[in-house]
Backbone as a ProteinNet text record, in pm:
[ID]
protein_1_A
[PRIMARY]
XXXXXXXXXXXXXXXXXXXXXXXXXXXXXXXXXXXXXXXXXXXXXXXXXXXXXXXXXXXXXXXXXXXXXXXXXXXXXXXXXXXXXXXXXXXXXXXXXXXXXXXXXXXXXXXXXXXXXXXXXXXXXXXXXXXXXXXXXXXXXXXXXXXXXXXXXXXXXXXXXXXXXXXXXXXXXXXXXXXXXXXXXXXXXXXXXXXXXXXXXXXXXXXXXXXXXXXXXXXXXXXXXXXXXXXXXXXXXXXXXXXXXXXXXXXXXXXXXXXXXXXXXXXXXXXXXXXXXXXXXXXXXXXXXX
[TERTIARY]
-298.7	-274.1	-287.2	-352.6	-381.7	-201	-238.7	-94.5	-105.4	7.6	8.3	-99.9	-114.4	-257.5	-364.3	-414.2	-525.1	-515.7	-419	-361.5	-365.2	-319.4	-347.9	-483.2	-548	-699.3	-797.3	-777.8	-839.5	-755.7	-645.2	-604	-665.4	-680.9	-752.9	-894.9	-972.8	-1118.8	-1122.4	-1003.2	-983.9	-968.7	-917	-900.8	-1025.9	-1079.3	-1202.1	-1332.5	-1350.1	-1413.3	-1376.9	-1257.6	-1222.8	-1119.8	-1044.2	-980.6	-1028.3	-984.5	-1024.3	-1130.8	-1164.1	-1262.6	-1219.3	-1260.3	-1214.3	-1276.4	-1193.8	-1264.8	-1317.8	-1435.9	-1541.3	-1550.7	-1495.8	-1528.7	-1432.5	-1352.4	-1305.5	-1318.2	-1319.7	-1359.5	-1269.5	-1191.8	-1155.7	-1246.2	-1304	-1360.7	-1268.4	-1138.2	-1064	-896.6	-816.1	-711.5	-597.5	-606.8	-544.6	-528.8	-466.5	-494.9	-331.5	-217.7	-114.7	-50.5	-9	31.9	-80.9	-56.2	-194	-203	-287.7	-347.9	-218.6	-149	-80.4	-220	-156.8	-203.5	-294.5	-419.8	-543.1	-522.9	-494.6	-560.8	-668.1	-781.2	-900.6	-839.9	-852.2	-874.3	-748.2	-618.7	-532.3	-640.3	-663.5	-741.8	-873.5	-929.2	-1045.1	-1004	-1074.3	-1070.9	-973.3	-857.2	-802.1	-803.6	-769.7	-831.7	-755.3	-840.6	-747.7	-666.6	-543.5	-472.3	-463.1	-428.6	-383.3	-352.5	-364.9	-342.7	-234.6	-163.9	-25.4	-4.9	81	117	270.6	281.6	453.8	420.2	483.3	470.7	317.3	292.8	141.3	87.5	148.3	95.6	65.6	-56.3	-94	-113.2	-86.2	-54.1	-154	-206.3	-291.8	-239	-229.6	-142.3	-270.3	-235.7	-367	-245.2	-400.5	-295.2	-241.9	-146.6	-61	23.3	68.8	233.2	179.5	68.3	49.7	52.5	89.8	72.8	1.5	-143.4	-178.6	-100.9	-79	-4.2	-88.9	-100.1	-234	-172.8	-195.4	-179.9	-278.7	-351.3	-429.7	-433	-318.6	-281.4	-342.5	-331.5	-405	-562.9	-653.4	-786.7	-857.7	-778.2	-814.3	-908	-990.5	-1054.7	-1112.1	-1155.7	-1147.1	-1305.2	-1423.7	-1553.5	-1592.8	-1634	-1676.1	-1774.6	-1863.8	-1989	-2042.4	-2168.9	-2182.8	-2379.9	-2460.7	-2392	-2332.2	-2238.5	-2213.7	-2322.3	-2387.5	-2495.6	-2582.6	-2563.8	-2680.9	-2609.1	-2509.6	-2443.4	-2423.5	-2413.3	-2383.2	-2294.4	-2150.2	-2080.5	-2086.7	-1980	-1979	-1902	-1916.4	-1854	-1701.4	-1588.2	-1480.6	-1426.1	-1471.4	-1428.6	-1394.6	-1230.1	-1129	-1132.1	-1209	-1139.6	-1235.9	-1319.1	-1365.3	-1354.6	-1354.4	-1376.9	-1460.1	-1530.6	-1619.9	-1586.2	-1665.3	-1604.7	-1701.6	-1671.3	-1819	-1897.6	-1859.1	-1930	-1973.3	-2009.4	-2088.6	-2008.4	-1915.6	-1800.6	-1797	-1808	-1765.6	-1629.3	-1563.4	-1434.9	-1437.5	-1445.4	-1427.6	-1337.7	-1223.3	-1152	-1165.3	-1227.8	-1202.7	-1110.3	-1060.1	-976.1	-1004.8	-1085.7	-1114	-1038	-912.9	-808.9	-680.6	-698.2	-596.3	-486.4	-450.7	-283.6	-235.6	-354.4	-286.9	-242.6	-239.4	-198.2	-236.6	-205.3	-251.8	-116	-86.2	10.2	-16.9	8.1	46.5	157.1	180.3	345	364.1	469.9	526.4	531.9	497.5	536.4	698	759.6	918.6	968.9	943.5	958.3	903.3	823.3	783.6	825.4	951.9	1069.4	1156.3	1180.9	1277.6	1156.8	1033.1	928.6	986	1008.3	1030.9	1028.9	868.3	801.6	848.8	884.3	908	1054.8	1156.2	1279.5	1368.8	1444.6	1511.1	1458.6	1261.9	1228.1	1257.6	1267.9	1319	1242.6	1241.3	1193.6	1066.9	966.4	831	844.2	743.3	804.6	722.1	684.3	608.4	652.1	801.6	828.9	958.3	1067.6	1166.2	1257.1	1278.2	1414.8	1393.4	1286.1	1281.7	1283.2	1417.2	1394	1485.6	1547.3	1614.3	1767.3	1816	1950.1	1955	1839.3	1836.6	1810.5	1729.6	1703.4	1838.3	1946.4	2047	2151	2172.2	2243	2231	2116.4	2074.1	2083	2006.5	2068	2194.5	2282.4	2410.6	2473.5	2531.8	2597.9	2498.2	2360	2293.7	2256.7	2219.4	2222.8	2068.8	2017.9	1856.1	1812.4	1634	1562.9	1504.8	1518.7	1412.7	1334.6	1257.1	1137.7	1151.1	1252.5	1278.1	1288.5	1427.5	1430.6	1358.2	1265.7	1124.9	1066.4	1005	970.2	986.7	1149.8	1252.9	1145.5	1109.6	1056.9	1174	1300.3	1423.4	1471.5	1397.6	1467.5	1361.3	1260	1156.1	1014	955.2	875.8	700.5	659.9	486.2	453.4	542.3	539.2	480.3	400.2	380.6	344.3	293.4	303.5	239	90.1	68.8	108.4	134.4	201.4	357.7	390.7	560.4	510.6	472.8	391.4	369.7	228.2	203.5	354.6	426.1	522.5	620.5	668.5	795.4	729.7	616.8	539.3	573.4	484.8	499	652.8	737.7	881.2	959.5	932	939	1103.1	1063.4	1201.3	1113	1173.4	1158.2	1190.9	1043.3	1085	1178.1	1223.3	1343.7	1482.8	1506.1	1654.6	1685	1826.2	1936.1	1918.8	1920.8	1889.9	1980.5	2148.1	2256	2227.9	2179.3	2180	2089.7	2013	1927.6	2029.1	2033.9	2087.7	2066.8	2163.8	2082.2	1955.9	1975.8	1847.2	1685.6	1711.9	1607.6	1578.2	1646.9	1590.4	1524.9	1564.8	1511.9	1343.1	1372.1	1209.6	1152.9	1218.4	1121.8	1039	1149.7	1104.3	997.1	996.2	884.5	769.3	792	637.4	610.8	672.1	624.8	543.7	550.5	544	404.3	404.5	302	164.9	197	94.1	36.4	119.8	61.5	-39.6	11.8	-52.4	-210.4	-237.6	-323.5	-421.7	-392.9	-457.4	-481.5	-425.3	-469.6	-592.6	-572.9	-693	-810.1	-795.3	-898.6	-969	-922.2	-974.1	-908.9	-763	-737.8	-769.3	-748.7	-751.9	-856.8	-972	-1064.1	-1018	-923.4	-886.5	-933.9	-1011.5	-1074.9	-1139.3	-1094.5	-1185.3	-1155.5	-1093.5	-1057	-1197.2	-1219.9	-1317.4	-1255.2	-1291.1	-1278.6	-1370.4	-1287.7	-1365.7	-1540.8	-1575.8	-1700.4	-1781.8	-1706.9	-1763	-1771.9	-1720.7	-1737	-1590.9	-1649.8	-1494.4	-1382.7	-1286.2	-1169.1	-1182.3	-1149.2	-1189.9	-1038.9	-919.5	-779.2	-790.5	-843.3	-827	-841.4	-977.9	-1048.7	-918.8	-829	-685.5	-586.5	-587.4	-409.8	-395.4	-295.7	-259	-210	-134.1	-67.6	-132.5	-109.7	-165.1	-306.2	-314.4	-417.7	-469.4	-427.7	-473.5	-378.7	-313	-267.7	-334.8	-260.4	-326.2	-411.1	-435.8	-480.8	-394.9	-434.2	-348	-306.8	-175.9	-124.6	-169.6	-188.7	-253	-165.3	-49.1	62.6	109.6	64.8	90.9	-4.8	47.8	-82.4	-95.6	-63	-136.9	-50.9	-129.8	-54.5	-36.6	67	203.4	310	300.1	409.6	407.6	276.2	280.8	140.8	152.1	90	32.5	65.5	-43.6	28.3	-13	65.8	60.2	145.4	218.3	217.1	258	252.7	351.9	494	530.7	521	593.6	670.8	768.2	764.8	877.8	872.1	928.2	979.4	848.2	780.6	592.8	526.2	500.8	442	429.8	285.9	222.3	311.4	395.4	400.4	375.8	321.5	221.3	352.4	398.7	443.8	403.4	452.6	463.9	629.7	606.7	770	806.5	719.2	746.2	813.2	713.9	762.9	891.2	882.3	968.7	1081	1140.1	1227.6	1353.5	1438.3	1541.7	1624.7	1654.2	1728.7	1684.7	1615.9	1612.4	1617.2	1583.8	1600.4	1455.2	1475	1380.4	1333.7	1411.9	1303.7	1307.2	1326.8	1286	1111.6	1139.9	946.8	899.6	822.7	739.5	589.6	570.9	393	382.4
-239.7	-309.2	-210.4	-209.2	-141.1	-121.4	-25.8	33.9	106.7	118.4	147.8	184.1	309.2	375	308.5	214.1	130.3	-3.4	-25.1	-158	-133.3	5.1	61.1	89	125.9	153.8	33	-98.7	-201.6	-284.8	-239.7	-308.2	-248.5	-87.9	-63.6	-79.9	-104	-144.2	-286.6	-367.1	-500.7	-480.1	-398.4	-376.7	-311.9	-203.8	-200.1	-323.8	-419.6	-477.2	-628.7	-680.8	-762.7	-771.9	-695.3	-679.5	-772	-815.5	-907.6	-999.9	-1040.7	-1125	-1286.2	-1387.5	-1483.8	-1569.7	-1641	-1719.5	-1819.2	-1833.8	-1984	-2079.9	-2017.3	-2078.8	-1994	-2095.2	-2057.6	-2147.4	-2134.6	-2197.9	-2123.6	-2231.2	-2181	-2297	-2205.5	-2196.3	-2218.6	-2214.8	-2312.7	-2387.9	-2375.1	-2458.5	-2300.7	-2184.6	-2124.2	-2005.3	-1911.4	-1804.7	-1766	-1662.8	-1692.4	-1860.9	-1887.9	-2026.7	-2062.5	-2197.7	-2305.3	-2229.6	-2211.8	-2191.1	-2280.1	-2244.2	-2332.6	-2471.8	-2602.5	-2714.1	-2666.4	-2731.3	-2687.4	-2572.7	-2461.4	-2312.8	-2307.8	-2356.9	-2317	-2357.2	-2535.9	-2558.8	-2526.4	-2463.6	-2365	-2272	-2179.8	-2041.2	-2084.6	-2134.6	-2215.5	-2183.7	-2104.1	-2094	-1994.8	-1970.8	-1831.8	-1740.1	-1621.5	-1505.1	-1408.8	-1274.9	-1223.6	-1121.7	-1068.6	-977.3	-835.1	-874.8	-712.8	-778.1	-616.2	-588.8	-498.1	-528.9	-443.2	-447.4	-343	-340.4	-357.1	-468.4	-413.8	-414.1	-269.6	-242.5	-253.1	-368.5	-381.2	-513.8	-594.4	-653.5	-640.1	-739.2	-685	-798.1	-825.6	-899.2	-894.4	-1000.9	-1065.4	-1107.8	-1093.9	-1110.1	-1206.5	-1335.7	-1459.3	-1503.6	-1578.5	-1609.5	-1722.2	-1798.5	-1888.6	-1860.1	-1749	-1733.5	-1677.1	-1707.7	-1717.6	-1598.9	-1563	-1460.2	-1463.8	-1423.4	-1443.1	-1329.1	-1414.7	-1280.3	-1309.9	-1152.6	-1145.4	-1049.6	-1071.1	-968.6	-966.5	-818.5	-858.5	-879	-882.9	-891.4	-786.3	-814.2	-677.6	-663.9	-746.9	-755.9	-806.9	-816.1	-865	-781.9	-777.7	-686.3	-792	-721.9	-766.6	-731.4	-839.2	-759.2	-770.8	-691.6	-764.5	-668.2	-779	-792.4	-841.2	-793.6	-868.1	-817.1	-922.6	-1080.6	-1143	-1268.3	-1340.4	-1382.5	-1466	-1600.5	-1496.7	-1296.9	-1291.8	-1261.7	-1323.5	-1268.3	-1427.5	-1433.2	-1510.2	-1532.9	-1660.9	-1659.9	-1514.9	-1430.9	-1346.9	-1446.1	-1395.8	-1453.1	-1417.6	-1516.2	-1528.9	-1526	-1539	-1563.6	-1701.4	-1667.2	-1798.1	-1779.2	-1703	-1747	-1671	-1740.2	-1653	-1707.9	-1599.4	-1637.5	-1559	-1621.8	-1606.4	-1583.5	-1550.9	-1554.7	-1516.8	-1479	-1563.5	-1448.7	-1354.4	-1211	-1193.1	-1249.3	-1258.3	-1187.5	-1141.8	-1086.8	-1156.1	-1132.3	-1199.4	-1119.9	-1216.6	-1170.1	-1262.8	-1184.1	-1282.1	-1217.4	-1287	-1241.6	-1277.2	-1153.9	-1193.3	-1158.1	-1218.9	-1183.5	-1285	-1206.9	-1275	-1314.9	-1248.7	-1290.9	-1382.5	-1377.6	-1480.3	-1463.2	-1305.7	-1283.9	-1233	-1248.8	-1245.9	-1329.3	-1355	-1495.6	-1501.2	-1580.8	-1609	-1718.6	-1646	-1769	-1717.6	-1830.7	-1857.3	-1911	-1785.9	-1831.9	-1854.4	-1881.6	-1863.7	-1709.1	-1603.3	-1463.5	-1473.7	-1574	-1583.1	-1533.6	-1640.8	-1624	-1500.8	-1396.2	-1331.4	-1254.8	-1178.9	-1077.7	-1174.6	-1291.7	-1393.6	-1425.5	-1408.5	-1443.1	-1401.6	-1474.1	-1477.8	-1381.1	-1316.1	-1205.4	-1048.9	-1051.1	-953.2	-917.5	-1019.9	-1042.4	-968.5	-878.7	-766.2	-637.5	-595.6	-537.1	-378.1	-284.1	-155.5	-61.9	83.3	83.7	156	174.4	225.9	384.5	406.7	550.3	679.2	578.4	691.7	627.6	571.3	519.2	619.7	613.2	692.2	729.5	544.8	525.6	595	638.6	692.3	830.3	899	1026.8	1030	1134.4	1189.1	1177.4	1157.3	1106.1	946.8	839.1	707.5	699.1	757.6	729.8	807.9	917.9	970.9	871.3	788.7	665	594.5	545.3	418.7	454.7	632.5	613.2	679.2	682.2	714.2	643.7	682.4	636	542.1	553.3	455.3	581.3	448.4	532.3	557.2	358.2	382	525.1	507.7	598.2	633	778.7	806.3	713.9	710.3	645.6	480.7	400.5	307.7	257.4	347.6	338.5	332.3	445.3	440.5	310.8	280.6	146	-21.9	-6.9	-111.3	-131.2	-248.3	-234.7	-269.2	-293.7	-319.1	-174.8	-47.8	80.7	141.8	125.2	195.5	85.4	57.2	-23.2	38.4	-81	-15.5	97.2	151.1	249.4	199.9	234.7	181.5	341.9	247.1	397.5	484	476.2	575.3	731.6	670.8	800.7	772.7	715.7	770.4	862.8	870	966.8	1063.8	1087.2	1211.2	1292.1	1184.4	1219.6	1311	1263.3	1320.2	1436.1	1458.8	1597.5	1690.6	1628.9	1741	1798.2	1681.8	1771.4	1806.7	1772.4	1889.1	1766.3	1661.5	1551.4	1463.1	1505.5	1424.2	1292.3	1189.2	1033.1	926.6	1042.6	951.1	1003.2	1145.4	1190.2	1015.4	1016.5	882.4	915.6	802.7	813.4	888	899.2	920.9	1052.6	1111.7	1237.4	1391.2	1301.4	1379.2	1424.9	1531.4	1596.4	1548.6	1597	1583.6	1633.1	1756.7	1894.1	1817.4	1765	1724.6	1599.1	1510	1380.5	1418.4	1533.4	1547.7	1631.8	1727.5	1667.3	1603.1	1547.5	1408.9	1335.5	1336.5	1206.2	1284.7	1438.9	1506.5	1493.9	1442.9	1468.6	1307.2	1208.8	1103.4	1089.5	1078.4	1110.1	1203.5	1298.2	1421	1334.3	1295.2	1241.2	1097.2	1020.4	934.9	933.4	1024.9	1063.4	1173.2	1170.7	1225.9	1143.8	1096.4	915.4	859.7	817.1	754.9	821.5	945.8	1008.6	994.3	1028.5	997.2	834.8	785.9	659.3	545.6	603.2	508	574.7	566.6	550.1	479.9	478.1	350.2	369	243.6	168.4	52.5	45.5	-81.6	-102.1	-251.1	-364.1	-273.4	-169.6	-155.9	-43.6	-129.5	-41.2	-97.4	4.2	-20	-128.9	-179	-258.7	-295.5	-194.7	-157.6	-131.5	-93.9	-120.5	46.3	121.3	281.9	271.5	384.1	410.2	517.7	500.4	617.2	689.4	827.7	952.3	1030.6	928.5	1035.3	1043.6	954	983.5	1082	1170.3	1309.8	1403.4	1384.6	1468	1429.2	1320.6	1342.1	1427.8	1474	1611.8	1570.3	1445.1	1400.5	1259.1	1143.6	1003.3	1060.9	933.4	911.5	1069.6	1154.6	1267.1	1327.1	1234.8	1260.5	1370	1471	1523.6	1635	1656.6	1799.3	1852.9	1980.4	2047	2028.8	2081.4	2087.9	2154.7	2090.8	2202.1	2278	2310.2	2409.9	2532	2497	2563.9	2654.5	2781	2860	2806	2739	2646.5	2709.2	2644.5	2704.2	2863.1	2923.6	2833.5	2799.7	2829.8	2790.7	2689.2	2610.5	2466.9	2387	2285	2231.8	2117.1	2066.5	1945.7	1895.5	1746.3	1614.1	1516.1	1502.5	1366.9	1228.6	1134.1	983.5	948.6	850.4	776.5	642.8	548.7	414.1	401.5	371.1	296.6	168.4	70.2	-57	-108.6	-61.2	-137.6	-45	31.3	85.3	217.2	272.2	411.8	525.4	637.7	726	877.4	929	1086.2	1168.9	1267.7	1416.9	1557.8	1623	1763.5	1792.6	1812.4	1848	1967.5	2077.8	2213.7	2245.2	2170.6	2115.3	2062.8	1959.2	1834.3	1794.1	1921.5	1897.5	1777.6	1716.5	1670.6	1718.8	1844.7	1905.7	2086.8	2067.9	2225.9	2238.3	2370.6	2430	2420.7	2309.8	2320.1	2412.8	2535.5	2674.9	2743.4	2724.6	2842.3	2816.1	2964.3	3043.7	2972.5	2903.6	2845.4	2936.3	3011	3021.8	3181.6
-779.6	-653.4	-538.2	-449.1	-320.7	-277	-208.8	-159.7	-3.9	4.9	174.6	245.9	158.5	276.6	253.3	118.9	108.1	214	219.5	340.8	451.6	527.1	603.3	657.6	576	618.2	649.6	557.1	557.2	688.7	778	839.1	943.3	988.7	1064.1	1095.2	967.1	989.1	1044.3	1023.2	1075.9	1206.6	1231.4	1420.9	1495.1	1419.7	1529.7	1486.5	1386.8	1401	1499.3	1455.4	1541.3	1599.7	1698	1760.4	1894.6	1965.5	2111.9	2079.6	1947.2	1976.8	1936.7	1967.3	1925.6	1835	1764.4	1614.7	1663.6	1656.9	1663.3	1508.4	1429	1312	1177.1	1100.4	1022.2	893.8	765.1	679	524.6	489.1	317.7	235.5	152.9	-10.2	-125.3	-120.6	-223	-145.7	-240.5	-227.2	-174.3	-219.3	-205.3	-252.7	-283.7	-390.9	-482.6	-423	-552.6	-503.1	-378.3	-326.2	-242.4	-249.8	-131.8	-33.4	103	186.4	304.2	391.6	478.5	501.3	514	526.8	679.7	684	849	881.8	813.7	819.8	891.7	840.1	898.9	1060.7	1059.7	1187.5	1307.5	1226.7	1289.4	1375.1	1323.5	1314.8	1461.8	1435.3	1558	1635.5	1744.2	1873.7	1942.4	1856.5	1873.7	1905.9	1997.6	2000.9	1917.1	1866	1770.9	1876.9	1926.9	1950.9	1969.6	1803.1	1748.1	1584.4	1564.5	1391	1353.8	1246.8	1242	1119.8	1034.5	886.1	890.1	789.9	729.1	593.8	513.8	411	349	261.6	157.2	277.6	399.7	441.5	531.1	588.3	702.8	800.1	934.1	1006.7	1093.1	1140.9	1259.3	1372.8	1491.1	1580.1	1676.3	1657.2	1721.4	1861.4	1943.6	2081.1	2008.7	2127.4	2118.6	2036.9	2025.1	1975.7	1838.7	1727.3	1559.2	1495.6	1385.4	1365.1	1171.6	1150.2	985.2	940.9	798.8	681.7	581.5	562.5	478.4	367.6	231.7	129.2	33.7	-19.3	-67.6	-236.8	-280.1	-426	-485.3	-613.8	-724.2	-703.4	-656.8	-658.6	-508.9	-402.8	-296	-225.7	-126.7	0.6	72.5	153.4	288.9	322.9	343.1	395.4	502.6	584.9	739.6	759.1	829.5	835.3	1003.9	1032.3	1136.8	1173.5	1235.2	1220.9	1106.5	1238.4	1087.2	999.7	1118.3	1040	895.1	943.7	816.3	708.1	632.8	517.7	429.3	338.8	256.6	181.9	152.4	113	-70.1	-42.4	-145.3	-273.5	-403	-465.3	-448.9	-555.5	-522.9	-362.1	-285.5	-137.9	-122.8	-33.9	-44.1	117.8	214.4	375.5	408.4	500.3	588.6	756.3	809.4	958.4	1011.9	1128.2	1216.1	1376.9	1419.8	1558.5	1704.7	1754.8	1878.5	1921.2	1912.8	1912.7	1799.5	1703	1578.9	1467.7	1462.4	1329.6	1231.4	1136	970	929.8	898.8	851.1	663.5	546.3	447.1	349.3	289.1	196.2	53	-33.3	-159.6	-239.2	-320.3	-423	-544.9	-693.2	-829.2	-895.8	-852.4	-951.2	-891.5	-769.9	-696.6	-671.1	-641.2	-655.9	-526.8	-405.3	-285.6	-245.6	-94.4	-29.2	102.3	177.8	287.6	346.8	483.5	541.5	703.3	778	937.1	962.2	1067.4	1128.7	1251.1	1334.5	1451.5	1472.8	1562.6	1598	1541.8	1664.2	1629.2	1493.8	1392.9	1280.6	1162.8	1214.8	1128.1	1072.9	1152.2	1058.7	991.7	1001.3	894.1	811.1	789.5	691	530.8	422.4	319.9	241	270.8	209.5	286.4	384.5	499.1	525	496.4	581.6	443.6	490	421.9	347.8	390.2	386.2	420.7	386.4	394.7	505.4	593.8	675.3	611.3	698	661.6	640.3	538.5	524.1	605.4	685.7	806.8	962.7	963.4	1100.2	1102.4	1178.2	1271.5	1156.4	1106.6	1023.1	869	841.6	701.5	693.8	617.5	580.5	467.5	456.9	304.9	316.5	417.9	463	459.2	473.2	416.3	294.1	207.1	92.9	-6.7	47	-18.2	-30.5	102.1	79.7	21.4	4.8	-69.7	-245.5	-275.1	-386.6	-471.4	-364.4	-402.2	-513.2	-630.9	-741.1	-785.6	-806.9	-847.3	-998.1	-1080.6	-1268.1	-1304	-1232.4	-1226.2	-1161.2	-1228.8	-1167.7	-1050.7	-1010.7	-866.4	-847.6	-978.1	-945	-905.6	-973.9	-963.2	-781.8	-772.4	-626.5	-516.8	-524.8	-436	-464	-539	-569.3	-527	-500.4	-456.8	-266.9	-257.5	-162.1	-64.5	-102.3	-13.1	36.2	-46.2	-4.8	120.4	46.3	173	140.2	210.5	265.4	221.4	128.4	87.1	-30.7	-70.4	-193.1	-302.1	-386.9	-493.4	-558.1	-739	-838.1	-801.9	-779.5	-770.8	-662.3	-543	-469.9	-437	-539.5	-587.9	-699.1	-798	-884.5	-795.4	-732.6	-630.8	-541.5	-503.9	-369.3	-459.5	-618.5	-698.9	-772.3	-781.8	-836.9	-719.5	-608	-488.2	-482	-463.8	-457.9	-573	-689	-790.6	-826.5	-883.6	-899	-1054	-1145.8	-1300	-1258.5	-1255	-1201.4	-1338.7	-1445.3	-1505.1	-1431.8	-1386.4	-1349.8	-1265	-1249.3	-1215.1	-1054	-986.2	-841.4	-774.3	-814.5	-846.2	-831.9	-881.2	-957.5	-839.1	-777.8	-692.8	-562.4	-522.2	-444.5	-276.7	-197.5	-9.2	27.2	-46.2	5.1	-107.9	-210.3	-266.3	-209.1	-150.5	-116.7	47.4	114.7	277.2	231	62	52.3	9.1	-69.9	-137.8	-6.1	128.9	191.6	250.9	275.6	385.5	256.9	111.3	43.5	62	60	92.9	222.2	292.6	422.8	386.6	371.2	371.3	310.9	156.1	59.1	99	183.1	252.9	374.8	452	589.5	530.3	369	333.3	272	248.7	155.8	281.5	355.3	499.8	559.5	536.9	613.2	537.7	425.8	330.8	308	369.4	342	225	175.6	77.2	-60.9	-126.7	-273.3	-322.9	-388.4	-449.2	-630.1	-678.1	-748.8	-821.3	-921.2	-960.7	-834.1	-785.5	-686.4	-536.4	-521.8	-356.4	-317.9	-217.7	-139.7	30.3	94.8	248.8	334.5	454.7	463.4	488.5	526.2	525	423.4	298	142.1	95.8	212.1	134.7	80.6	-33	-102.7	-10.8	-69.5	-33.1	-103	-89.9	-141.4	-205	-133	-179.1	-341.7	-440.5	-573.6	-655	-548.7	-621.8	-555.2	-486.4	-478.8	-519.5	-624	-739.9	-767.3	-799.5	-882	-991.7	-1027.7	-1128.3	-1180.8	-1114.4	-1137.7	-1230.8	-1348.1	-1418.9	-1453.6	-1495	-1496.3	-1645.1	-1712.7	-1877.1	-1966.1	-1994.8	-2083.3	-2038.5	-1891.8	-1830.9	-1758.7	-1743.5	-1647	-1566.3	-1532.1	-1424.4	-1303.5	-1182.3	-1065.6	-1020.9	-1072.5	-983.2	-1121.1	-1221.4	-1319.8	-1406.4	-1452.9	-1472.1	-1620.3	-1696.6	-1822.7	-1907.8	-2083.9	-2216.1	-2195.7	-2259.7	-2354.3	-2248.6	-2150.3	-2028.6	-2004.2	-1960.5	-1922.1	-2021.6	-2058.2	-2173.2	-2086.4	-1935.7	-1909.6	-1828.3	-1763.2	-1742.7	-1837.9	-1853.3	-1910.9	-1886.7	-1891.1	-1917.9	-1973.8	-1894.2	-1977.7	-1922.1	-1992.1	-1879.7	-1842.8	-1741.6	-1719.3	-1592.8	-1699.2	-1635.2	-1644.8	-1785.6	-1771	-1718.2	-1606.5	-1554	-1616.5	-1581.3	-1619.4	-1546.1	-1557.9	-1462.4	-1507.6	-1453.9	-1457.7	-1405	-1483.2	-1424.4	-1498.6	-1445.2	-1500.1	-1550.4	-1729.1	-1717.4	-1688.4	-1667.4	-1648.8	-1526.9	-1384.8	-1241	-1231.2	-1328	-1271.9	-1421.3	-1433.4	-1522.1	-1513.7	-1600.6	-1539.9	-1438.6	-1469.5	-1357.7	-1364.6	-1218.1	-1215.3	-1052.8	-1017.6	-897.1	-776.7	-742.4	-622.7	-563.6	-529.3	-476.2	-596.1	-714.8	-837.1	-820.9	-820.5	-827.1	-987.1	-1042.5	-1120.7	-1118.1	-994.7	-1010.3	-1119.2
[MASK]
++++++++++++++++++++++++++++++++++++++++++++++++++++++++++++++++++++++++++++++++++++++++++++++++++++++++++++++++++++++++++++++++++++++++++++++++++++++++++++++++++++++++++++++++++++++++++++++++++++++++++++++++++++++++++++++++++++++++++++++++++++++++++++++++++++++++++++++++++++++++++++++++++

């Protein structure tokens, strides 16, 4: 599933392509994708001008006149293609929405597997939005550092990793750079949330923060179906240090017999990549390792 900085990036290619322009034409290709399509979507959408573009967490928001605001997610398989002109492109396969608009923009959303969504709201209503409303703060805005996330996981038994995860704790995280973020700061994503110290959570939050604002630059992550909106890939993948990388070395470690690789286990279903040499249950954040 695309994750912050992949949402991020596809929200910004959404803004310099259609930012100020207005929809002449909007059209859905089925009934809906994970729930129905709000009832006259399309002919909602008509004539609109688009705003502005904005992220909370994995979603990404359309800010249309007359008050509307689209919520867009792109599920496990969604992207976003835009194109222009419209008139020279041709419905892509699996495409459930496209819009058009009078400066010739193609806006079309696919997703094969159907596990995004699509809704229109009142502006009013968009922080009480279902999907949004008790959401945690972003982990690249004011309210996020290592003094919120120490609270939150105070006397908790679950895992680091768990916690990060909780999109009620911090906002857009997903595995793979909770993986990257708990390597960088040197935190075993089974130790108890409980268990992690003040001084380790003020860096956990500066590697979150860090490994994101690096993936962003890079263009995202390319994951299975995610490509940018323009159709080039993101490049942050050729810099994991840990994710999908089982069974080779460690990049911070000088190798056998000291350090034997990264690892793989699960938890809660999910794949997660560390180093146990790094990221013991419990060791010393400035102990020299190199």
């Amino acid at each position: 599933m695309p994750e912050l900085p992949e949402v991020e990036t596809v929200m910004r290619g959404m803004r310099v392509h259609l930012e100020g322009h207005t929809i002449s034409r909007a059209s859905t290709h089925h009934t809906g994708l994970r729930w129905p399509f709000p009832p006259g979507l399309a002919e909602a959408l008509a004539g609109r001008r688009i705003d502005g573009f904005s992220r909370r967490g994995k979603y990404i928001l359309v800010t249309l006149s007359g008050g509307m605001v689209m919520l867009l997610h792109l599920g496990m398989s969604g992207r976003v293609l835009l194109t222009t002109p419209a008139g020279a492109t041709s419905p892509a396969a699996h495409e459930h929405l496209v819009i058009e608009t009078v400066m010739g923009a193609r806006c079309g959303l696919v997703d094969p597997r159907r596990f995004g969504m699509v809704d229109l709201v009142p502006a009013s209503a968009v922080e009480s939005h279902r999907l949004l409303a008790g959401m945690g703060p972003e982990p690249l805005g004011n309210r996020f550092g290592g003094a919120w996330l120490a609270a939150r996981g105070q006397g908790r038994r679950s895992s680091i990793k768990a916690l990060l995860l909780d999109q009620r704790v911090v906002a857009g995280l997903g595995n793979i750079y909770v993986s990257e973020a708990l390597f960088r700061a040197r935190i075993h994503p089974a130790r108890a949330a409980g268990d992690v110290n003040a001084a380790e959570y003020d860096r956990l939050a500066a590697e979150i923060r860090a490994v994101l604002e690096e993936a962003i630059a890079a263009g995202g992550s390319s994951l299975r179906d995610y490509v940018q909106p323009d159709g080039e890939l993101g490049y942050f993948q050729h810099a994991w240090r840990v994710y999908g990388r089982e069974g080779q070395g460690c990049p911070e470690c000088p190798g056998p017999p000291a350090c034997n690789g990264v690892v793989r286990i699960t938890q809660s279903g999910r794949s997660t990549f560390f180093c146990p040499r790094r990221q013991e249950m419990k060791n010393d954040p400035d102990e020299d390792l190199s």
